[in-house]
C-alpha positions as CSV (number, residue, x, y, z in Angstrom):
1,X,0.0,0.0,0.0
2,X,2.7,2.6,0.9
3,X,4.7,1.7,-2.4
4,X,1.2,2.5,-4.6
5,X,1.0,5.7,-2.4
6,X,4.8,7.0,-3.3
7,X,4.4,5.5,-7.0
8,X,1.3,7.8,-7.2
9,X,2.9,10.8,-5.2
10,X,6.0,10.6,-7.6
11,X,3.9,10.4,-10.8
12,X,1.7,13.3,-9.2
13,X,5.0,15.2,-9.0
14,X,6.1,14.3,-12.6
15,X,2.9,15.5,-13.8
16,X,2.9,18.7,-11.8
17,X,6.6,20.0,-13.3
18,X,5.6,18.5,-17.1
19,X,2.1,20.9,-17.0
20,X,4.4,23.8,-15.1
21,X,6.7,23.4,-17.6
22,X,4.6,23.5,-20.5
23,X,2.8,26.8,-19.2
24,X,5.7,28.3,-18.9
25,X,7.0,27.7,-22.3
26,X,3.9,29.4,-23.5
27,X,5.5,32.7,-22.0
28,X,8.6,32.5,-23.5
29,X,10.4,34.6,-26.0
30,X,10.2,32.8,-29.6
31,X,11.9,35.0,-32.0
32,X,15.0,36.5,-31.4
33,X,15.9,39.5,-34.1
34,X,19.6,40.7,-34.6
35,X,20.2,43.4,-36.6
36,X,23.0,46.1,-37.8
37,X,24.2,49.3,-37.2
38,X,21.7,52.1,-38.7
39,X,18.9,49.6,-39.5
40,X,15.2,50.4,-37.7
41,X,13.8,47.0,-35.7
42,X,10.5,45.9,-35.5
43,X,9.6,44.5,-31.9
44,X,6.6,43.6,-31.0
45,X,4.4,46.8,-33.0
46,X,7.3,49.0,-32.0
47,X,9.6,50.5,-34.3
48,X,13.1,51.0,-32.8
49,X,16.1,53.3,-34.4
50,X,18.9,53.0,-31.6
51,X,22.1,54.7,-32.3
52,X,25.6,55.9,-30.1
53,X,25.5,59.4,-29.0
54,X,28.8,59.7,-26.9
55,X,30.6,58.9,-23.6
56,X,30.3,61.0,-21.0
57,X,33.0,61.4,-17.7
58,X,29.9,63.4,-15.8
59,X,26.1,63.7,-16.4
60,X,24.6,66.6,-14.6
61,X,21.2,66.7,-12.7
62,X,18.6,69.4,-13.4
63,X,17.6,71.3,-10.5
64,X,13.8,70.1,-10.8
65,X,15.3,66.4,-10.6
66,X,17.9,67.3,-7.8
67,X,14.8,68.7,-5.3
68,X,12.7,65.9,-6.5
69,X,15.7,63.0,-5.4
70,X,16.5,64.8,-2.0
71,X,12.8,64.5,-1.2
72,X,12.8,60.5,-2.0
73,X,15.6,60.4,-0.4
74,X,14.4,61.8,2.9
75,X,11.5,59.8,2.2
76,X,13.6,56.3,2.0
77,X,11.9,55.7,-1.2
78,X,15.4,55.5,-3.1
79,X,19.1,55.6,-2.7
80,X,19.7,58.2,-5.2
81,X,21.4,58.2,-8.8
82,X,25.3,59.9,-9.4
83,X,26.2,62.2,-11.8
84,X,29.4,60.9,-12.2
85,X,30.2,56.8,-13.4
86,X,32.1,54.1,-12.2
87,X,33.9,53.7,-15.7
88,X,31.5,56.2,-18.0
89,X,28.1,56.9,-19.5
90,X,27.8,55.5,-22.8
91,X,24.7,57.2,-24.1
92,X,22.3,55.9,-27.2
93,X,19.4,57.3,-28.4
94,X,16.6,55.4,-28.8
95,X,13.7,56.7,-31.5
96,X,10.7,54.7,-31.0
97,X,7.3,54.5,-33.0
98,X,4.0,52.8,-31.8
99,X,2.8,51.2,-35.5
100,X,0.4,49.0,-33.5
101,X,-3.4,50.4,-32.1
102,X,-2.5,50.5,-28.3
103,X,-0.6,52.6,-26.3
104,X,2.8,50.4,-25.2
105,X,4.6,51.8,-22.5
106,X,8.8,51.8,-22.8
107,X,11.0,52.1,-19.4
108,X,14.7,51.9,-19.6
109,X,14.9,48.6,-17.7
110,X,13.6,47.0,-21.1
111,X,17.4,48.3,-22.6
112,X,20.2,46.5,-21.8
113,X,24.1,46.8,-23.2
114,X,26.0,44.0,-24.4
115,X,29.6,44.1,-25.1
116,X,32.2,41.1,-27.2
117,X,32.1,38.9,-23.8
118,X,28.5,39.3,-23.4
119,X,28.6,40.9,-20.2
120,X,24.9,42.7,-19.8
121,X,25.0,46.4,-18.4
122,X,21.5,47.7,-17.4
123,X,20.2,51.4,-17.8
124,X,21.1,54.0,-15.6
125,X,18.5,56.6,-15.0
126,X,20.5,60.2,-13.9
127,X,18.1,62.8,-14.2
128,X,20.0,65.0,-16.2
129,X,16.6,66.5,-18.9
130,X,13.4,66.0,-20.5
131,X,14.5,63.2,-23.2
132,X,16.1,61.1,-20.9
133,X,13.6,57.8,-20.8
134,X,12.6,56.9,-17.6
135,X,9.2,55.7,-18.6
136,X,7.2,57.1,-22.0
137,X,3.3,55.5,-22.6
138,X,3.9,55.5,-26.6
139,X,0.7,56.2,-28.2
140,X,-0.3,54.4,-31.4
141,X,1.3,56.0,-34.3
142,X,3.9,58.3,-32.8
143,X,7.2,58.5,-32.6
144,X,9.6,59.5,-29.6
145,X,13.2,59.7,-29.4
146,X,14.8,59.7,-26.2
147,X,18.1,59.0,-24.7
148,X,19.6,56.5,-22.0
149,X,23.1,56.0,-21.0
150,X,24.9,52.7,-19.3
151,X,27.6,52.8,-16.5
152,X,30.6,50.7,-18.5
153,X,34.1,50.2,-18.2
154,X,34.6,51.2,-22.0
155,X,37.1,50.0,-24.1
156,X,37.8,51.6,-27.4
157,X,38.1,48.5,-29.7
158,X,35.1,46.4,-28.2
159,X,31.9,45.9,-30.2
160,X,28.4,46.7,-28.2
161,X,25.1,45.7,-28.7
162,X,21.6,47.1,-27.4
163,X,19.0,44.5,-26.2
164,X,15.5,45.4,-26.1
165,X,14.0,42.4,-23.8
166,X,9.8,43.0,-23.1
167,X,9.7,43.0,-19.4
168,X,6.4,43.4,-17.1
169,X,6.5,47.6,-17.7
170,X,5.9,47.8,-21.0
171,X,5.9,45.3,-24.5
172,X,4.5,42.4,-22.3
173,X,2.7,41.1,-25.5
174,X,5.7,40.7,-28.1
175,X,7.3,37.6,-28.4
176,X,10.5,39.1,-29.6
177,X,13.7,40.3,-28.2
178,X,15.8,42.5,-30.8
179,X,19.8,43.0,-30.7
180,X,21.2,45.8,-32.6
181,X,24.5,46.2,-33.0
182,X,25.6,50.0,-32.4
183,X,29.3,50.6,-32.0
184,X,32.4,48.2,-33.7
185,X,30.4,46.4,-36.1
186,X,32.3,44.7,-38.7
């Protein structure tokens, strides 16, 4: 009797991961899109243009922004953001447009950098203007363009790639993630 019962618990637990599993492959990304410097990509019903701007030793905060952090600050609400990097900004603007019929919502935690070893660098929000993206609700057919810059220890020769990757703030129905080449590609 005890061997049925852990026969049938072992099956049950079999059965559990298999239907887990297949749900969650249901979620997964499918297509994967690579593309080269100065061509426009297509993810999801978003239109993406993403090219190098510059590298930057300091960023400076706007006032408005500065009196805005203090007051999270106080608040504990956040730890703050630095003008200056660890290594240096390494800005790209990104030019979006909405060719789909619902308002998608972009946040910079949906851009990532890549360099040759694969090593991912998030967005760094500073607060240093108006067209830096923090988080932009992109109607249907409009266009934005707005920068973002990564914290990297830049080297001069290495090749860098953006990734767009969907993420719970925005493009959550897209099946794609896009890689664009933007700096060194041969």
């Amino acid at each position: 009797m005890i061997r049925i019962g852990g026969v049938l618990a072992v099956i049950l637990i079999i059965g559990s991961i298999g239907i887990a599993f297949y749900f969650y492959s249901q979620e997964t990304y499918r297509e994967v899109v690579v593309s080269d410097l100065n061509e426009a990509t297509m993810v999801g019903d978003v239109r993406f243009d993403i090219q190098y701007v510059a590298n930057y030793e300091i960023l400076e905060k706007t006032k408005q922004f500065t009196d805005f952090e203090r007051t999270q600050i106080e608040q504990g609400l956040t730890e703050g953001t630095s003008e200056t990097p660890e290594g240096v900004y390494f800005q790209i603007q990104i030019t979006a447009e909405n060719k789909g019929s619902e308002t998608t919502t972009l946040t910079g935690g949906q851009f990532h950098l890549y360099d040759d070893k694969n090593t991912r660098y998030g967005a760094s929000f500073v607060g240093y203007g108006n067209d830096e993206l923090s988080m932009i609700d992109l109607e249907p057919n409009n266009a934005v363009s707005v920068t973002t810059q990564f914290d990297i220890p830049y080297e001069e020769e290495m090749k860098y790639k953006v990734g767009i990757v969907p993420n719970r703030f925005g493009l959550q129905e897209t099946q794609e993630i896009a890689f664009i080449c933007i700096k060194n590609c041969e």
